[in-house]
TORKOL-4160 file (C-alpha; in steps of 0.2 Angstrom, whole numbers, padded with zeros to 4 digits, m for minus):
154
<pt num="1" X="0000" Y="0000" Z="0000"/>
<pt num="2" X="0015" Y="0012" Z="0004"/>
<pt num="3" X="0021" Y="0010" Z="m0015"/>
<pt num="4" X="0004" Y="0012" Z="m0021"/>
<pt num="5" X="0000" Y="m0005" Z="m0028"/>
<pt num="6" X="m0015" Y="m0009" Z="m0020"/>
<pt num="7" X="m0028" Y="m0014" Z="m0033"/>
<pt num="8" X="m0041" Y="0002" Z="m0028"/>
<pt num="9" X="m0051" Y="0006" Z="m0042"/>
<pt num="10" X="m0041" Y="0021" Z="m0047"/>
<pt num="11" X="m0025" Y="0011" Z="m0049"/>
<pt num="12" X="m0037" Y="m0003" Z="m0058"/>
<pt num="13" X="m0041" Y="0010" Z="m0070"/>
<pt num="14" X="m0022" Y="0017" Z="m0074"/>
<pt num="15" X="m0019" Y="m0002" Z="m0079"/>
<pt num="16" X="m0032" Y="0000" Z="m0092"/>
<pt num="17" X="m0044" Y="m0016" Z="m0081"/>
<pt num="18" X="m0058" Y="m0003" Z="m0076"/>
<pt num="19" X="m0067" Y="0011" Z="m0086"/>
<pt num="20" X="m0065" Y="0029" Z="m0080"/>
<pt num="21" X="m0083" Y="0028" Z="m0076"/>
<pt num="22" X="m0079" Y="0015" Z="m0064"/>
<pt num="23" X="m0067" Y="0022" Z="m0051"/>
<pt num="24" X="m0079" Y="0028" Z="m0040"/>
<pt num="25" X="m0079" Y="0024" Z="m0022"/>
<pt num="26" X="m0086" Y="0009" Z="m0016"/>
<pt num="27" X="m0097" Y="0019" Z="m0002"/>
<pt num="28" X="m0104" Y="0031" Z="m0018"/>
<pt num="29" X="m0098" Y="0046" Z="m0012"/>
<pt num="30" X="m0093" Y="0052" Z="m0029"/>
<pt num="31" X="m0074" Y="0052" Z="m0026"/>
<pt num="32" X="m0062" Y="0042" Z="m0038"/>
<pt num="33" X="m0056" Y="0027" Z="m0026"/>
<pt num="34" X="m0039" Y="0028" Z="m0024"/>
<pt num="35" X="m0028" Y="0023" Z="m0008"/>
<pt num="36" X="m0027" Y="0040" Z="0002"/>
<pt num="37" X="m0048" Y="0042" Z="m0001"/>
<pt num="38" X="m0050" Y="0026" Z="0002"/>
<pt num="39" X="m0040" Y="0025" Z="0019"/>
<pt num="40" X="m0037" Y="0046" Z="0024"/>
<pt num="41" X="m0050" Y="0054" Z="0018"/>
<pt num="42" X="m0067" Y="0044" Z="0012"/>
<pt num="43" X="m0082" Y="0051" Z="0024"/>
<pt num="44" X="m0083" Y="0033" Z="0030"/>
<pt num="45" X="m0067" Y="0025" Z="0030"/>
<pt num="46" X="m0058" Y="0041" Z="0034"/>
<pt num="47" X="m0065" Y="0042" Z="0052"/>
<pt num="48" X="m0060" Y="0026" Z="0058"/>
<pt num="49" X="m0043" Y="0036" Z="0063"/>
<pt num="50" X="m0052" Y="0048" Z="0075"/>
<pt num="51" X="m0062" Y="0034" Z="0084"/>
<pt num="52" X="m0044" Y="0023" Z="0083"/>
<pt num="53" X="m0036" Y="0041" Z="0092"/>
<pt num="54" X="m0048" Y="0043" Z="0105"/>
<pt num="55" X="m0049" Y="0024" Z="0110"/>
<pt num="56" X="m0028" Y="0024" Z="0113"/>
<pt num="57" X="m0025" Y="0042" Z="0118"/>
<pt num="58" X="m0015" Y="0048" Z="0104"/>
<pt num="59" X="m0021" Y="0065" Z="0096"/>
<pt num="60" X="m0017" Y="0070" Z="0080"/>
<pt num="61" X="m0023" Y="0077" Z="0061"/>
<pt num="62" X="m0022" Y="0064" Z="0045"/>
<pt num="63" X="m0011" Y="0071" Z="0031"/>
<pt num="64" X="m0013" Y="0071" Z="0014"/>
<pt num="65" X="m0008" Y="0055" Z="0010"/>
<pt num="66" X="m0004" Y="0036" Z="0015"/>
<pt num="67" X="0015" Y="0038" Z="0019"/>
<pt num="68" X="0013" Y="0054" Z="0030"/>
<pt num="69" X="0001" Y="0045" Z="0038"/>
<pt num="70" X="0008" Y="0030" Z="0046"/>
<pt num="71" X="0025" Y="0040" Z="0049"/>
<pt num="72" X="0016" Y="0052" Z="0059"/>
<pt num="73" X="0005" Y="0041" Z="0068"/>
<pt num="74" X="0017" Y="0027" Z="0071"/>
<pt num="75" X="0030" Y="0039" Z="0076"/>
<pt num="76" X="0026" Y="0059" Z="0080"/>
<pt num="77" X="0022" Y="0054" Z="0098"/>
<pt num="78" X="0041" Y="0054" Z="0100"/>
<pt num="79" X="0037" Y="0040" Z="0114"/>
<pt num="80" X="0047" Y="0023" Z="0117"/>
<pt num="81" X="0050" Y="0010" Z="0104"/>
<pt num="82" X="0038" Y="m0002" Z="0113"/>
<pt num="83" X="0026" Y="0013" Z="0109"/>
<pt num="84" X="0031" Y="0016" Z="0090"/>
<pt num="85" X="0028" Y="m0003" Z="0088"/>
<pt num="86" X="0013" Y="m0006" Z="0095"/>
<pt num="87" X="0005" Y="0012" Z="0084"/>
<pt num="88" X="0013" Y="0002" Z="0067"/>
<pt num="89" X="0002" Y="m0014" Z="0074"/>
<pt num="90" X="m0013" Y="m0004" Z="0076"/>
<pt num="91" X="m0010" Y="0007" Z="0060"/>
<pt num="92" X="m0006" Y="m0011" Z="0048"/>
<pt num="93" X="m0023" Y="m0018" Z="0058"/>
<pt num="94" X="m0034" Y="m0003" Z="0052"/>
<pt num="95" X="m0027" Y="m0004" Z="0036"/>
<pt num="96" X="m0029" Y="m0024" Z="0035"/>
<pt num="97" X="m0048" Y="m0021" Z="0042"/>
<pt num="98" X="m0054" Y="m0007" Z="0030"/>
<pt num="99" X="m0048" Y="m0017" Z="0014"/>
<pt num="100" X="m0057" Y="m0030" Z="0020"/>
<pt num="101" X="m0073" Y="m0020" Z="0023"/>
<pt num="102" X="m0069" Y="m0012" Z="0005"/>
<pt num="103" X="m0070" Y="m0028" Z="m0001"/>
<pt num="104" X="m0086" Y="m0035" Z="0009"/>
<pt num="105" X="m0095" Y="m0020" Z="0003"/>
<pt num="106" X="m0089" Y="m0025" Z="m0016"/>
<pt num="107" X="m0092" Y="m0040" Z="m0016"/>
<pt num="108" X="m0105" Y="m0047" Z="m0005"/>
<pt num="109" X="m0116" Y="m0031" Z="m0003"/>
<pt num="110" X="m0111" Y="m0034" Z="0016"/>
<pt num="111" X="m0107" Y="m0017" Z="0026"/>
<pt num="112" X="m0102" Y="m0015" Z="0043"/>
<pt num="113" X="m0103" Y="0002" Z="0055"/>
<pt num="114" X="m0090" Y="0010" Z="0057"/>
<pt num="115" X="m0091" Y="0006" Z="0074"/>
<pt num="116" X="m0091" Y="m0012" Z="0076"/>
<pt num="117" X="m0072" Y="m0011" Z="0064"/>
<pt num="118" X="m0067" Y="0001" Z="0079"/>
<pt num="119" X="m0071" Y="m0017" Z="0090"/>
<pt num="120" X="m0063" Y="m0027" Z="0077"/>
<pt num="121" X="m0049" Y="m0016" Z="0080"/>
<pt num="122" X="m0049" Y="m0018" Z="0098"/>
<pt num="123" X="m0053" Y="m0037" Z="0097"/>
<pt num="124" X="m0039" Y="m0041" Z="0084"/>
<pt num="125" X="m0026" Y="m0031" Z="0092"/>
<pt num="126" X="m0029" Y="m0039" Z="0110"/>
<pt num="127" X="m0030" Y="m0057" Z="0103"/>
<pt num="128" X="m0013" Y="m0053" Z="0090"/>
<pt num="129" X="m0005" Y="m0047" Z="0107"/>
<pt num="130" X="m0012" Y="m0062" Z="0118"/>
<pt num="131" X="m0004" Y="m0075" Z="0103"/>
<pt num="132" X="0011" Y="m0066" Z="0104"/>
<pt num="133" X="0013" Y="m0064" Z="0123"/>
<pt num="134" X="0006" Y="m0080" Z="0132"/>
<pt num="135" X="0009" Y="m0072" Z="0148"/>
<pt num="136" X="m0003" Y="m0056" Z="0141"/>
<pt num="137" X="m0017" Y="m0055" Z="0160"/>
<pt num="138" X="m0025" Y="m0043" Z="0152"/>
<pt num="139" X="m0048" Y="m0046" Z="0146"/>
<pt num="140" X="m0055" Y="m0037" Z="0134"/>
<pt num="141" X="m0064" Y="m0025" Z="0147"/>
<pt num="142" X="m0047" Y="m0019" Z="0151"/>
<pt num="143" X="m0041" Y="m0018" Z="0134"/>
<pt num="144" X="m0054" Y="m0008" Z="0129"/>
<pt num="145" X="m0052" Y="0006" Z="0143"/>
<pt num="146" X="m0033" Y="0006" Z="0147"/>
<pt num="147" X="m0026" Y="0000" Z="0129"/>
<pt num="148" X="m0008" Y="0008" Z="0133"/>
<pt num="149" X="m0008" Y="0005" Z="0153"/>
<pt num="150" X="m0010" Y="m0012" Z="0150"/>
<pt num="151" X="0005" Y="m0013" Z="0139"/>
<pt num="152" X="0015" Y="m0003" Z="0149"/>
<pt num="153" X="0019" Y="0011" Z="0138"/>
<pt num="154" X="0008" Y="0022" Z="0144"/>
């Protein structure tokens, strides 16, 4: 996604496979789908980052495109290195969850609220974090309210 390769609907259409009149974002918002709508700034998509922000205390604003945007989240809170690691998890994670969301709502006419990919969010991360640390004490109700406490980082 950093190098722009993704197959959004934009880049489908600059390797001739789509129809200009086909790049239109899959949520119909009229914009052309390409990665930084898609992930920064589509209405929908776009505000996953401020729920994300609020849920792990980190404040900030999205620049303008996808490489500004995971430097600056994963690394202008000019914290520790357990920090910077676990912002590039959850920055990946988002990403990972709104392409599959994209996809769902491509494919399968299936959408999901914006809300309940904030929990998937919050679930994957804690059960990515449990698999990797066995020893990880730490429910969900915990997770959810003291993210950064619970890691130690905070």
């Amino acid at each position: 996604m950093l190098k722009d390769k993704l197959p959004t609907k934009l880049n489908l259409q600059r390797r001739s496979i789509l129809q200009a009149a086909d790049i239109r974002c899959v949520l119909g918002c009229g914009f052309e789908e390409s990665e930084s709508h898609l992930f920064l700034h589509c209405e929908v998509f776009g505000s996953l980052w401020q729920h994300i922000r609020l849920w792990i205390g980190v404040n900030g604003v999205d620049p303008q495109n996808i490489t500004q945007h995971f430097y600056q989240f994963t690394h202008s809170t000019g914290h520790s290195k357990a920090r910077r690691l676990f912002l590039h998890l959850i920055w990946l994670l988002c990403v990972w969850l709104v392409w599959i969301e994209h996809n769902n709502r491509l494919f399968n006419n299936i959408e999901t609220p914006i809300i309940q990919l904030l929990e998937k969010v919050k679930f994957h991360s804690l059960w990515w974090l449990k698999a990797k640390n066995t020893t990880f004490v730490y429910g969900s109700q915990r997770w959810w309210s003291d993210t950064l406490l619970c890691l130690g980082i905070d």
